[in-house]
C-alpha positions in Angstrom: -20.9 53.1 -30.3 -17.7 51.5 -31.0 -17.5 49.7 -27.4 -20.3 47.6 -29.1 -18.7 45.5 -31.7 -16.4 44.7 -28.6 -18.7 43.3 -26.4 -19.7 41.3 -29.4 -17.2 40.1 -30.0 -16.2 38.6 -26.3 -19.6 36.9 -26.3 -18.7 34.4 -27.4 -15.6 33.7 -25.9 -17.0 34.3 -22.4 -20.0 31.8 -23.8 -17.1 29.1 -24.9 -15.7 29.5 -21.9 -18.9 28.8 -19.8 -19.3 25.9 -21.9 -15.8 24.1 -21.5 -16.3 24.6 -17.5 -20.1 23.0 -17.5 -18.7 20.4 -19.7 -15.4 19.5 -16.9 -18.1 19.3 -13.8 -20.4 17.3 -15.5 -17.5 14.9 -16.8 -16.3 15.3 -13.1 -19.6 14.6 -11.7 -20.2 11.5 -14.3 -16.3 9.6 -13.0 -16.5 7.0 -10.6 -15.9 9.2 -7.0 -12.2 7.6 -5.7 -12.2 5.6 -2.5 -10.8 7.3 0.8 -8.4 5.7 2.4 -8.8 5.9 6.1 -6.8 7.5 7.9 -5.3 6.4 11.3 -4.1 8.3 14.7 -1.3 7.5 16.6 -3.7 7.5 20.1 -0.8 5.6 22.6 1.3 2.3 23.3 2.8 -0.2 25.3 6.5 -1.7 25.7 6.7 -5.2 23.6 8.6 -7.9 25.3 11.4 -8.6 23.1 11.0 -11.9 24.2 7.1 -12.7 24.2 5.8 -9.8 21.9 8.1 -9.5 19.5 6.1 -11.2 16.4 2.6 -10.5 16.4 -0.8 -10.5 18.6 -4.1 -10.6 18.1 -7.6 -9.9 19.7 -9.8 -12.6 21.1 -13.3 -12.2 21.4 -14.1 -15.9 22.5 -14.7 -16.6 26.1 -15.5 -13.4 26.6 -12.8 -10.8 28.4 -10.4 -12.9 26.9 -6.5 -11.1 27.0 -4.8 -10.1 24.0 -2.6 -13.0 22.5 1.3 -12.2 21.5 4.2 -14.2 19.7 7.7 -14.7 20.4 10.5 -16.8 20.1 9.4 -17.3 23.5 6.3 -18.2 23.0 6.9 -21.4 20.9 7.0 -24.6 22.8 10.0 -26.5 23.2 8.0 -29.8 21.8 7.0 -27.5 18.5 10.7 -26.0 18.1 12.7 -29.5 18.3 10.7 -30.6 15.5 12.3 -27.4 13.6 9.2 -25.5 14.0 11.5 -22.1 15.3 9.8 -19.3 13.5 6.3 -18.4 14.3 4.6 -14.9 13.0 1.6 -12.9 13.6 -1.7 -14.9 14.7 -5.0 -14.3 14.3 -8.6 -15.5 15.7 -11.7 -16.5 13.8 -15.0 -14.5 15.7 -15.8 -17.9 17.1 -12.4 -17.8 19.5 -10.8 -20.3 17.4 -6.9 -19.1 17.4 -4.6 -19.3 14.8 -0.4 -19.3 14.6 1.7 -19.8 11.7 5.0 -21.5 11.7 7.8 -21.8 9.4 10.9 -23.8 9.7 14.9 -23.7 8.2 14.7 -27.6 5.9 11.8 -25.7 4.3 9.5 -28.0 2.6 6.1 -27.1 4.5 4.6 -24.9 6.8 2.6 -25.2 10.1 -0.6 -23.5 11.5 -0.8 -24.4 15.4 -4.7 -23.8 16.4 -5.8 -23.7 19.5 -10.1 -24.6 19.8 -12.2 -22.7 21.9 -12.1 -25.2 24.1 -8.5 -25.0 24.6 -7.3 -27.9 23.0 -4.4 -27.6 20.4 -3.9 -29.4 16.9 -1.6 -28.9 14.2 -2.3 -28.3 10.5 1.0 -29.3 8.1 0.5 -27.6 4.5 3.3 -28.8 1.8 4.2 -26.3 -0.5 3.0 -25.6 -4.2 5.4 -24.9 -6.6 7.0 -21.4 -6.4 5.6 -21.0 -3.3 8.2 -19.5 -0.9 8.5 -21.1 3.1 8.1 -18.0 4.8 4.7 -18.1 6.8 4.6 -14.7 7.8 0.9 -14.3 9.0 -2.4 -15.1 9.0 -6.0 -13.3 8.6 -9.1 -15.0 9.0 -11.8 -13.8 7.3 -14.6 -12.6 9.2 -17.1 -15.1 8.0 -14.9 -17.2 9.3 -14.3 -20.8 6.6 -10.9 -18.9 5.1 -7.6 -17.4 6.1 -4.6 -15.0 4.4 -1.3 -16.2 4.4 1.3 -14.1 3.3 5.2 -14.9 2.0 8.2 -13.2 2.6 10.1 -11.0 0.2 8.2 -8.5 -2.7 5.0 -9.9 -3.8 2.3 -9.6 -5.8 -0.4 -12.2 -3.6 -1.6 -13.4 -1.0 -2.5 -16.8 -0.5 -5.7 -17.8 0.5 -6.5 -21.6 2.6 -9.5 -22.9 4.3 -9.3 -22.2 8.1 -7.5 -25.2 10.1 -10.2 -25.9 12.9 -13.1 -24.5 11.4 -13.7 -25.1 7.9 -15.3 -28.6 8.1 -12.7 -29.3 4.9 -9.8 -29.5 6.8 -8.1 -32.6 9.1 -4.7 -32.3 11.6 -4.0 -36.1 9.2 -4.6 -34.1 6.0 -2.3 -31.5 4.1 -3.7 -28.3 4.0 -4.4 -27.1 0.8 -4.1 -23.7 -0.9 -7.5 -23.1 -2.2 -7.0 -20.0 -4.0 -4.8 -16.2 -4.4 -5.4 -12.8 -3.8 -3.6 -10.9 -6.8 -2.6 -7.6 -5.6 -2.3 -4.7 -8.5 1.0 -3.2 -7.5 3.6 -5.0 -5.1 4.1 -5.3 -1.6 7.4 -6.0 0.4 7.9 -7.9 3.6 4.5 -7.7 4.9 4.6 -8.9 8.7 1.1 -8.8 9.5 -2.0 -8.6 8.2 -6.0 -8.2 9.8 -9.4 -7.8 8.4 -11.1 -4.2 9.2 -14.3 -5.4 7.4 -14.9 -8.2 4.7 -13.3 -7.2 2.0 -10.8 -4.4 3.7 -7.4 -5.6 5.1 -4.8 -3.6 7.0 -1.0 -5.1 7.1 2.1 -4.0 8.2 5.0 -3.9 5.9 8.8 -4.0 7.1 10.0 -2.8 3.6 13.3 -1.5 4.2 13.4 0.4 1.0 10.9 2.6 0.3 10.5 2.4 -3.4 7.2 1.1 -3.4 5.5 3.6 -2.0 7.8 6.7 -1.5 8.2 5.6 2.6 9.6 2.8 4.2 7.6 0.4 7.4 4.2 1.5 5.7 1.2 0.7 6.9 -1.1 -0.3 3.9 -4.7 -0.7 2.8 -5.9 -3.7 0.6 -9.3 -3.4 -0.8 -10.7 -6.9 -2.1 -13.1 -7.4 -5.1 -14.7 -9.9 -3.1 -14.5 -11.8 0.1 -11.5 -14.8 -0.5 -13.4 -17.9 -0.6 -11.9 -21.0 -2.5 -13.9 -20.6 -5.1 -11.8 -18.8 -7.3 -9.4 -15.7 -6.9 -10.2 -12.6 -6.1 -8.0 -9.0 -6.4 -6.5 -6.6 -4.2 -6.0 -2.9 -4.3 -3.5 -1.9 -2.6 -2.8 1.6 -0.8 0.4 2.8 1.5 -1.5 5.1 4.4 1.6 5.9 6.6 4.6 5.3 7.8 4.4 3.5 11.4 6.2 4.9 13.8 9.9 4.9 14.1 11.1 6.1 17.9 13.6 5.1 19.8 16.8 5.9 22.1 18.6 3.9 19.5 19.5 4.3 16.0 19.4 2.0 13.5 17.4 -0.4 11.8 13.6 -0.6 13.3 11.2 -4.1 12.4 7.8 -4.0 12.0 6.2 -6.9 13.4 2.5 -8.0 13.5 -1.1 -5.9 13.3 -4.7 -6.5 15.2 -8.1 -4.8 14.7 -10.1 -4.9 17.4 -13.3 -4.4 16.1 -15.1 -3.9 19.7 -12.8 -1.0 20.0 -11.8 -0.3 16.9 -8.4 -0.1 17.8 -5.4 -1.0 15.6 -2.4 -2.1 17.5 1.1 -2.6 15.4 4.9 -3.8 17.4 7.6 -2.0 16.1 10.7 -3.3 17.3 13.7 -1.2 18.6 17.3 -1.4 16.8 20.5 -2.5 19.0 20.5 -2.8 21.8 16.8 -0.8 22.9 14.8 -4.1 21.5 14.9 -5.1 25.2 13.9 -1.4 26.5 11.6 0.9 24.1 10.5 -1.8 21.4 6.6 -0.9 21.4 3.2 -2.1 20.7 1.6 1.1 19.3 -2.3 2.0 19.6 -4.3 3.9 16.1 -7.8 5.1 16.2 -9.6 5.9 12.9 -10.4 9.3 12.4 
């Protein structure tokens, strides 16, 4: 008889208790589910020329069995680097085949996107900077619809700048300046981004050379930016950005590795990043390394 009053009396508390845990899973159930960042394998890679692969590369779908496409300081033309153009950085290709290098020069004052047609002929594309707006041309993305490209400054930032693709938006002219048309407002900064490609339409991948780690907790990240919406110049659109690794960092050499350019290849799916050797194994185990999804 007295055990009764006991079990009375824990009722309720066990009840209570029931209650408070059906009430976290249903306010668990009810949140918003958290995006997954992907996660990428280290599958292989491939010795950069410090020469001719040392800034970036990209895929090109157009003609068909097209080969990759690299930068370099030797890779710039000796009519494009006596005008001061002496800095290119990582390319990219519209699906068309339409192909894409930006340029940046000392005197400042502009930038230059080299495009080459499908057709193989070249033009250049001369954009005069805003105000605030640094001179590094670091990279370019074009979206995969196509009309509009990411640009990306030097230093830490919190943007990306968005302009209509030289060559293929009907709204831009070698004899015009090439406008900004609009920003990509990122919600936590990002430091020396080298490179930058679209996985999807509103999903980018870049490569960042930050040297310091503070950001994210590791240094030469590779990060995630999810978009509100595809960049278009109608207005601007925001970025969520997420570190998913550190790149690799391997060499007979010690010191201070770069991180250069990125490509998604979409027929593959393969991402390919160039980390660049310190001292004196740039010229020997610099590398173009190969990530799968998984």
């Amino acid at each position: 008889m007295p055990l009764r009053p006991a079990r009375r009396r824990r009722r309720p508390a066990r009840a209570a208790l029931i209650a408070l845990a059906l009430a976290a899973v249903t306010a668990l159930s009810a949140a918003p589910p958290a995006v997954a960042a992907d996660t990428w394998t280290e599958v292989g890679s491939d010795r950069a020329d410090p020469l001719t692969e040392s800034q970036g590369l990209t895929s090109v779908e157009v003609p068909a069995n097209s080969a990759n496409r690299y930068t370099g300081i030797g890779t710039i033309p000796i009519g494009v680097s006596t005008r001061g153009w002496n800095h290119v950085g990582d390319p990219d290709a519209s699906y068309d085949g339409t192909y894409v290098e930006p340029y940046q020069r000392d005197s400042g004052g502009a930038k230059m996107f080299r495009v080459q047609a499908p057709g193989g002929a070249w033009s250049e594309y001369v954009h005069a900077l805003s105000p605030g707006e640094a001179s590094n041309n670091s990279w370019v993305a074009v979206t995969p619809g196509g009309q509009w490209m990411l640009a990306g400054e030097w230093g830490t930032m919190t943007r990306l700048l968005v302009f209509p693709t030289p060559g293929v938006n009907p709204g831009t002219s070698p004899s015009a300046n090439l406008p900004q048309a609009a920003t990509v407002r990122l919600d936590r900064p990002v430091r020396d981004v080298q490179g930058c490609d679209f996985t999807g339409p509103t999903t980018l991948l870049c490569s960042s050379d930050d040297p310091a780690g503070t950001l994210f907790g590791i240094t030469k990240p590779l990060l995630q930016i999810d978009l509100s919406a595809t960049p278009s110049g109608a207005s601007d659109v925001t970025g969520r950005v997420t570190a998913l690794r550190q790149l690799p960092l391997r060499s007979g050499c010690s010191g201070t590795f770069e991180t250069e350019g990125v490509d998604y290849d979409r027929r593959s799916g393969t991402l390919r990043v160039i980390v660049v050797s310190p001292g004196f194994c740039v010229l020997t185990d610099s590398k173009t390394y190969r990530f799968t999804r998984s």
